[in-house]
C-alpha positions as CSV (number, residue, x, y, z in Angstrom):
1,X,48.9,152.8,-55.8
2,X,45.3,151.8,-55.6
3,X,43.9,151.3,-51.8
4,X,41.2,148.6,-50.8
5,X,37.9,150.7,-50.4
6,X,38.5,151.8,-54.3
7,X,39.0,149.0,-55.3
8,X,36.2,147.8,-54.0
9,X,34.1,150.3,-55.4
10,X,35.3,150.2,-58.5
11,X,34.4,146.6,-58.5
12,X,30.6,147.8,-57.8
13,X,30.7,149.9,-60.5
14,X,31.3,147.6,-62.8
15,X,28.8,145.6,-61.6
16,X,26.3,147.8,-62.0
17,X,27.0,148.9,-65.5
18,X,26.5,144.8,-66.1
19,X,23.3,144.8,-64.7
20,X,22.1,147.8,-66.4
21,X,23.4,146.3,-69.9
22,X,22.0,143.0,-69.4
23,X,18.5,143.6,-68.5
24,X,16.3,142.1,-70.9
25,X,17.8,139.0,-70.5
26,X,17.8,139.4,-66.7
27,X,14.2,139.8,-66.9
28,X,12.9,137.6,-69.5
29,X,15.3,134.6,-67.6
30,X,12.9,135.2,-64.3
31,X,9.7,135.0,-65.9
32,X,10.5,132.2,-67.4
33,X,11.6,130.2,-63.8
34,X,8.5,131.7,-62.4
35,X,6.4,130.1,-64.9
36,X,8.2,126.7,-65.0
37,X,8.1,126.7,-61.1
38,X,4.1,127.3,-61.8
39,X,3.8,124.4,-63.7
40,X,5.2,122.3,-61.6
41,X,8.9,121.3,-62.0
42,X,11.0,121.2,-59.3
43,X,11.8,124.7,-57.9
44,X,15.6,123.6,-56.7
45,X,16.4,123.0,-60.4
46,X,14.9,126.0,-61.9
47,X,16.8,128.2,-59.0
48,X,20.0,126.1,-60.3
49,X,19.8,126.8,-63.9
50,X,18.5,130.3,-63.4
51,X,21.4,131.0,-61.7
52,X,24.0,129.3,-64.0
53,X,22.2,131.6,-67.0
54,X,22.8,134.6,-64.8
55,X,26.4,134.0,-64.6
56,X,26.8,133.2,-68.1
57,X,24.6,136.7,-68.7
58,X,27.3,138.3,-66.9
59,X,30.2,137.1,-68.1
60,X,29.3,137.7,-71.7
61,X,31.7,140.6,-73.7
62,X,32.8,142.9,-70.6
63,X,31.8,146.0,-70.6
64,X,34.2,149.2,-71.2
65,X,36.0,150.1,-67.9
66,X,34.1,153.2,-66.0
67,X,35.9,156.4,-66.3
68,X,36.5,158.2,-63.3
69,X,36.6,161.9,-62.9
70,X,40.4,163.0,-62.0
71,X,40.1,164.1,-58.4
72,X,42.3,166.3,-56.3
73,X,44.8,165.2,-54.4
74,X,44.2,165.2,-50.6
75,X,45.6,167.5,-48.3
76,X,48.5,164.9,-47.1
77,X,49.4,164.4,-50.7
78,X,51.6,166.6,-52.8
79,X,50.2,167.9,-56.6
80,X,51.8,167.7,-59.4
81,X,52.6,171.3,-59.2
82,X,53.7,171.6,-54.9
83,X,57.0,172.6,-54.6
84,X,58.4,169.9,-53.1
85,X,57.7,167.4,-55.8
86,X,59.2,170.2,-58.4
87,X,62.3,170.3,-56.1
88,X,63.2,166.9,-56.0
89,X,62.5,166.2,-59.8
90,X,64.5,168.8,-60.5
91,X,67.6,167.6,-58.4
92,X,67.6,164.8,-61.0
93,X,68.6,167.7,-63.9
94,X,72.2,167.9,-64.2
95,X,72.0,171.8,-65.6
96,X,71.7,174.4,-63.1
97,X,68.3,175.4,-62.2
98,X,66.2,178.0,-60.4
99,X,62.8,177.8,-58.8
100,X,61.3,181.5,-58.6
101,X,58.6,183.2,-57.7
102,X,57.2,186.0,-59.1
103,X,58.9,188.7,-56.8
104,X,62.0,187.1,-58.0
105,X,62.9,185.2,-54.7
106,X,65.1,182.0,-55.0
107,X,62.2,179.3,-53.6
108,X,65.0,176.3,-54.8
109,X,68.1,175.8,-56.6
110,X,69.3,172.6,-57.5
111,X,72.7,170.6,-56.8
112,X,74.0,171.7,-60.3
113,X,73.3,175.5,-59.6
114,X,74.7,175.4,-56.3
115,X,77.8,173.9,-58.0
116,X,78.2,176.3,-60.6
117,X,77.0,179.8,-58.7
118,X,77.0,179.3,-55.0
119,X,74.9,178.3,-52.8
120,X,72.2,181.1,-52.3
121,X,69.6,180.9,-49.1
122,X,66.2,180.4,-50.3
123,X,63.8,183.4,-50.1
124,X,66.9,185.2,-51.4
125,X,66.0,187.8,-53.9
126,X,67.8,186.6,-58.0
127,X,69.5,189.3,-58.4
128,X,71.7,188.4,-55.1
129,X,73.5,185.7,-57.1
130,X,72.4,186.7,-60.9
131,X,73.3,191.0,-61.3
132,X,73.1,190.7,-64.7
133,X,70.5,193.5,-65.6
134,X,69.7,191.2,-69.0
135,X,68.6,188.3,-67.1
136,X,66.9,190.3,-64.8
137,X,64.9,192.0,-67.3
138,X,63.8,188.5,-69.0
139,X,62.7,187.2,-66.1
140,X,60.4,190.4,-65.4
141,X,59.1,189.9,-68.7
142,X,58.0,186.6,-68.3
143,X,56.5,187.3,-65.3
144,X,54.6,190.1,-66.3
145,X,53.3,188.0,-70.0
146,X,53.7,184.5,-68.6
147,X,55.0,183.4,-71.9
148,X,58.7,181.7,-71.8
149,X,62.0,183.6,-72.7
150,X,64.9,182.7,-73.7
151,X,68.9,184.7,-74.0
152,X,72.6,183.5,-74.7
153,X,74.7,184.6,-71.4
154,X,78.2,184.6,-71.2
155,X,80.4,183.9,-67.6
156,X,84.4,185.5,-67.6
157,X,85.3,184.6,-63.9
158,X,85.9,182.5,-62.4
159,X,86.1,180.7,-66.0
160,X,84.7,181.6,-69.4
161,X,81.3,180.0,-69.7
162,X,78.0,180.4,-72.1
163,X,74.8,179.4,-71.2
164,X,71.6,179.6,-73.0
165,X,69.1,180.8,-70.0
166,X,65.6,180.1,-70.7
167,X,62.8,181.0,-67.9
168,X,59.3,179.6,-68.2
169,X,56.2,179.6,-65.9
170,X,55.1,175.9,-64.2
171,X,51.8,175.7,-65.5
172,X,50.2,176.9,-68.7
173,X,51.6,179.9,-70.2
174,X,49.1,183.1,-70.2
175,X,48.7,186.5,-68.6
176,X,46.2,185.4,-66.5
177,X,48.7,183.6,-64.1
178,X,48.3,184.7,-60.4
179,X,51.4,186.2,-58.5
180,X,51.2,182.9,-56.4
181,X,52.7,181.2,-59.7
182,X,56.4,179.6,-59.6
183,X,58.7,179.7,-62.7
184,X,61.6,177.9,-63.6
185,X,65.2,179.4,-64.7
186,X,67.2,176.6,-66.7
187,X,71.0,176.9,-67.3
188,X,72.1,175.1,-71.0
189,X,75.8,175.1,-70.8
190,X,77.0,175.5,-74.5
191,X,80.8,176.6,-73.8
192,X,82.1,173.5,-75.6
193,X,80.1,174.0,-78.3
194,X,81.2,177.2,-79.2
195,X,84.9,176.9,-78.3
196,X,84.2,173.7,-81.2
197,X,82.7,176.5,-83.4
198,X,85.5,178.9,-82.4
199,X,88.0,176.2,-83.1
200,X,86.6,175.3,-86.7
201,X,86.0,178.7,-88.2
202,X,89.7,179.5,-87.2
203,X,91.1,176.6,-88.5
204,X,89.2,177.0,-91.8
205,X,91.0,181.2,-92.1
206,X,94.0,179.7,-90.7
207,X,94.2,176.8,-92.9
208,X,93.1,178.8,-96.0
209,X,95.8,181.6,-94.9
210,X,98.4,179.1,-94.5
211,X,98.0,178.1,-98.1
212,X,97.5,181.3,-99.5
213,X,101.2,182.8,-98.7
214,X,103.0,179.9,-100.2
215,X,100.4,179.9,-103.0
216,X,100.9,183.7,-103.4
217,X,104.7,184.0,-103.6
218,X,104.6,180.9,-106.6
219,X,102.4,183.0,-108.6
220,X,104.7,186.2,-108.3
221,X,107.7,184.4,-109.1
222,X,106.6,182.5,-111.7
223,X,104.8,185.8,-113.2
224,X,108.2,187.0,-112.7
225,X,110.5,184.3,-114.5
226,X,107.8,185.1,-117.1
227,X,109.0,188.5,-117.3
228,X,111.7,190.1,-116.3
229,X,114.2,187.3,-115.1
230,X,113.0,185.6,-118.7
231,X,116.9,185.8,-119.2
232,X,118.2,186.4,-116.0
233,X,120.1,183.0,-115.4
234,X,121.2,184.1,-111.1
235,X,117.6,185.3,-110.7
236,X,115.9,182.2,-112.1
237,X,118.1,180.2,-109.6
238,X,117.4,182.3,-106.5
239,X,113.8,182.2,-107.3
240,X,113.9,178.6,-108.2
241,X,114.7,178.0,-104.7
242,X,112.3,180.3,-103.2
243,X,109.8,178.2,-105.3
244,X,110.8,174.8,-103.9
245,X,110.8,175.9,-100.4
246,X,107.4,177.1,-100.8
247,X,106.2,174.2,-102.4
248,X,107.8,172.2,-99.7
249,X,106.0,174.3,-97.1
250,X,102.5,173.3,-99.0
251,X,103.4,169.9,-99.0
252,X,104.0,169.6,-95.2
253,X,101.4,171.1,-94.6
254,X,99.2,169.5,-96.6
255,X,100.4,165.8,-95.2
256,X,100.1,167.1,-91.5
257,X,96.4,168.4,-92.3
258,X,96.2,164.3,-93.2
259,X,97.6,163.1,-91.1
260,X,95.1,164.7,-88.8
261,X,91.6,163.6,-90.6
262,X,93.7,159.8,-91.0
263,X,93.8,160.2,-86.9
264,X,90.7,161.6,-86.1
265,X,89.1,158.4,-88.3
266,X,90.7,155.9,-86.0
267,X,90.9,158.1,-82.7
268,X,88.4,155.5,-81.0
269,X,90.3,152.6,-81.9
270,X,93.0,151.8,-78.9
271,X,96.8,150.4,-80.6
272,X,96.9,147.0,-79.3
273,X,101.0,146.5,-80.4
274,X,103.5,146.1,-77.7
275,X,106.4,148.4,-78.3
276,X,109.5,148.9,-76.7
277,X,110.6,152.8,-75.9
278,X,114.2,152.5,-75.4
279,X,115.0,151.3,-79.9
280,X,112.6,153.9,-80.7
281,X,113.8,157.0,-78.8
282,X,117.2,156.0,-79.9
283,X,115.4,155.8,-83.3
284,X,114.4,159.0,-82.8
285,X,117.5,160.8,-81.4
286,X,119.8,159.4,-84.7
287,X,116.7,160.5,-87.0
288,X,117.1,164.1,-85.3
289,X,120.6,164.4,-84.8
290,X,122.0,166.3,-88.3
291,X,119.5,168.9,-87.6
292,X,120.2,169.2,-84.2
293,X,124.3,169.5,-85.0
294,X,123.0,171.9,-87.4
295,X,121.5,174.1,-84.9
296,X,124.2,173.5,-82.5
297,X,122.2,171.0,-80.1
298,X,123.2,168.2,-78.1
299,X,120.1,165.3,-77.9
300,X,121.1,163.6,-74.7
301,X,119.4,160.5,-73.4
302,X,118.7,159.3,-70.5
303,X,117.1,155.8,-70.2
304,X,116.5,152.9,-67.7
305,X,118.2,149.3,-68.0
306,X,115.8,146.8,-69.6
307,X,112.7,147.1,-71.3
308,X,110.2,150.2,-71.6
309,X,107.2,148.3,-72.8
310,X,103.6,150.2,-73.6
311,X,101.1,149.7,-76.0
312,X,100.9,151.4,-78.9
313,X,101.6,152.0,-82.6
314,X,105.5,152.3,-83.9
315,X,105.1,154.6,-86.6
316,X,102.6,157.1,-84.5
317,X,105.2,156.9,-81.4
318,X,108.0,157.8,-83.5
319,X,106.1,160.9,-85.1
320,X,105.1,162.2,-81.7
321,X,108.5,162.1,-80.1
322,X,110.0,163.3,-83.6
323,X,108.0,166.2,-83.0
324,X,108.8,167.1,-79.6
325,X,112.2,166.8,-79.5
326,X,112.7,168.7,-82.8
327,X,110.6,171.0,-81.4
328,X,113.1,171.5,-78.4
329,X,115.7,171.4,-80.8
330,X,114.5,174.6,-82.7
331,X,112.6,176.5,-79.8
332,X,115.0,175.7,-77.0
333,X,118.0,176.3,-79.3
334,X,119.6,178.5,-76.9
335,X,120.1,176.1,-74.2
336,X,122.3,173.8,-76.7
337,X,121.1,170.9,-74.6
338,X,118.1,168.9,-74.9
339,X,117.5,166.1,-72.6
340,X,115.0,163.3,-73.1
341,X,114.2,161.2,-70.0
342,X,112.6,157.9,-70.0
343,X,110.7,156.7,-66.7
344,X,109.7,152.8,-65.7
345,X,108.9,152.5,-62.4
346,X,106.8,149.8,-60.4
347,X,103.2,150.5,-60.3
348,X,103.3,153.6,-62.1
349,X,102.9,154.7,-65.3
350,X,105.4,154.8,-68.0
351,X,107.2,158.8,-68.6
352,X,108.9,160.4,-72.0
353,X,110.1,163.4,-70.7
354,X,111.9,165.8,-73.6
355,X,113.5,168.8,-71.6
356,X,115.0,171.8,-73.0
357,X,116.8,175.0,-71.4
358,X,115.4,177.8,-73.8
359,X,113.3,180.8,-73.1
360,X,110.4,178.8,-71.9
361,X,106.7,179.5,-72.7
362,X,104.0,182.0,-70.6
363,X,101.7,180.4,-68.3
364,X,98.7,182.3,-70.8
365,X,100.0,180.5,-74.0
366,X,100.7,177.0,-72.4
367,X,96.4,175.7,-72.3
368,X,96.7,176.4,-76.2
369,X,99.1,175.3,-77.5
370,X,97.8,171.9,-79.4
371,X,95.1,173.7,-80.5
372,X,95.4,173.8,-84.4
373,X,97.4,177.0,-86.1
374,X,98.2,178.3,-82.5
375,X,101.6,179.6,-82.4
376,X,103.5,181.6,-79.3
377,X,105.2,183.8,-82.3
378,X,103.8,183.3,-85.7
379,X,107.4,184.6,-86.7
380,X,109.4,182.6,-85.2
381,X,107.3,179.6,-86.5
382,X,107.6,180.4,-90.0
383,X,111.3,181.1,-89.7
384,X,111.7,177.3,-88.0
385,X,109.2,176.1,-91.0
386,X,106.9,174.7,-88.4
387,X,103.4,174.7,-89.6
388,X,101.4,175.0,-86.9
389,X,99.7,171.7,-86.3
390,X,102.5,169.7,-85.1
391,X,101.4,169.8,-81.2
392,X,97.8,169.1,-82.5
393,X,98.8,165.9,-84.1
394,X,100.8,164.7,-80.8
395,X,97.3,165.2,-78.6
396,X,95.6,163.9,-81.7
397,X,98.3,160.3,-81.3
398,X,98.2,160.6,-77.6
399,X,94.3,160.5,-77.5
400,X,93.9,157.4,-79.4
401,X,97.1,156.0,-77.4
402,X,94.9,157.4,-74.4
403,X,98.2,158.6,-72.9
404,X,98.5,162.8,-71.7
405,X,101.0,165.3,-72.6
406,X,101.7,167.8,-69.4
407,X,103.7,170.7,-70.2
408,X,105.8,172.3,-68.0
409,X,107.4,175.8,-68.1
410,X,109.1,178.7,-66.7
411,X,109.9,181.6,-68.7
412,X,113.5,182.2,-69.4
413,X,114.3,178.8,-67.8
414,X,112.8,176.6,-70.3
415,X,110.3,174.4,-71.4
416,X,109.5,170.5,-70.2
417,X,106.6,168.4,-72.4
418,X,106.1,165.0,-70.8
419,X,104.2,161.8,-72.1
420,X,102.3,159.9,-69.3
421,X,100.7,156.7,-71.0
């Protein structure tokens, strides 16, 4: 902000450069009220129109504003390159961030680096909060060159995090810069974006291997009904079988890996249908009950009087707890009971509990397990015919039904997977 005395004489300026443009005319207007003052008119009117052409000299095409040389700041004020004014721009930057000098002493950290490494007391030396000898080394470079520098760094404890670290002097970059020069250590957290990367180059082996097997055992018996089971009546129907239950395999997996893009299309787009839990778990429960006698598994419900109302989609509902309960059916086989609770209380939100009594899950495998592909036992999987991305469609369904799955369990005492919408 402007104050009075330059505005003032900025004002002055301007006048002057008016005067000094309009000369001529300045001039030649006074001689000529001199000389009609001379020859006798009345001096009142010549001062009168004199005056009016000086004004309109004046306020003829305005001149080009003066340019001002760019003056420091004074002493009271802070520059653009004080440490104050660097420290509270940078509390605005929600990435961690260091303010260094160049014997590597902590002059500020922001709120984000505080939050994500401790709070460190300034004057500090970097290596008090930083050890690793990488970083180190990058910022000695750049202080030594004064050209930026940049490194991927990866965090295990107490979480695994990757940051892409760059360090770069305040001020123009050059050798020339004086020890008294501050530099700046930025924080980019990328871990999302590589576990995203992780997550896609292992679904594209995993979905490419999950093909291949199927794909592979077709070709062998077929090369083999070509050859020597030609005539072979028992082997062509043992291998026929084979054959379908591969090609079965390929087609549910295929569908799921649909059913997934079909969901991810539409994951932004909330179901706005009212549907009532209590017909669709029973639904469910008849749906899954020859397999479950099968496997020697009671389904038991356990559900509240009167309507369990949430919004959602049928058909996605009945896929998700399709999947979780024949999930428990298969994994939690040993228990011979699975128990499916249904929760509607006042003020809280709606509960699908499925519960089963099997071996339960470890606590390392539970984070993972709707990622896509990831099974506890690939083994076991394939013997159950699972493929893999059931749990990924549930979160998938869940996500657009903005409702949570929490998973629950206790090794050897089983396993408890609850919907919260």
């Amino acid at each position: 902000m402007e104050r009075p005395n330059q505005k003032i004489s900025q004002q002055i300026a301007l006048l002057q450069l008016r005067l000094r443009r309009e000369w001529p005319l300045i001039v030649l207007s006074s001689v000529l009220a001199a000389a009609a003052v001379s020859a006798g008119l009345d001096w009142r009117g010549v001062m009168v129109g004199w005056l009016l052409l000086f004004l309109c000299v004046l306020a003829r095409t305005p001149p080009p504003a003066p340019v001002e040389p760019l003056q420091d700041p004074e002493p009271d004020e802070a520059g653009p390159g004080s440490l104050p004014l660097i420290g509270a721009a940078l509390e605005a930057v929600d990435m961690p961030v260091f303010v260094i000098g160049a014997d590597l002493s902590v002059l500020h950290q922001n709120r984000a680096a505080e939050k994500a490494f401790g709070a460190l007391s300034l004057g500090s030396h970097l290596s008090a909060r930083l050890r690793s000898p990488g970083i180190l080394d990058m910022v000695r470079e750049t202080v030594a060159t004064g050209q930026p520098n940049q490194m991927e760094h990866s965090e295990r404890l107490p979480s695994e995090r990757v940051y892409i670290l760059r360090v770069a002097p305040v001020g123009p970059a050059g050798p020339e810069l004086a020890d008294g020069s501050l530099y700046v250590l930025a924080f980019r957290d990328v871990s999302e974006l590589r576990r995203i990367e992780r997550m896609r180059s292992d679904f594209v082996a995993n979905a490419s291997h999950e093909l291949r097997t199927p794909l592979a055992s077709l070709r062998g018996f077929i090369e083999t009904l070509q050859g020597p089971a030609r005539a072979d009546a028992k082997a062509q129907e043992r291998f026929l079988g084979i054959m379908f239950d591969q090609a079965t395999r390929m087609s549910r997996l295929v569908d799921d890996l649909l059913s997934l893009s079909r969901l991810e299309l539409k994951s932004h787009i909330a179901p706005d249908q009212t549907i009532d839990l209590r017909p669709l778990i029973g639904h469910v429960r008849d749906t899954l009950m020859p397999l479950a006698e099968e496997l020697g598994v009671e389904i038991r419900t356990h559900l509240p009087d009167g309507k369990v109302e949430v919004l959602g989609d049928r058909d996605e509902l009945v896929q998700v707890f399709e999947n979780l309960i024949e999930n428990a059916c298969k994994y939690g086989q040993e228990g011979k009971v699975v128990d499916v609770f249904v929760k509607s209380e006042p003020s809280r939100p709606v509960e699908v509990s499925v519960v089963d009594r099997g071996p339960g899950i470890s606590a390392e495998h539970v984070p993972r397990l709707t990622e896509r592909f990831y099974r506890v036992s690939v083994a076991d999987s394939r013997s159950k015919k699972g493929t893999g991305l059931g749990l990924a469609i549930v979160k998938h369904i869940l996500t657009r039904h903005r409702a949570r799955l929490i998973v629950k369990s206790e090794v050897g005492k089983g396993t408890a997977f609850t919907v919260r919408f």
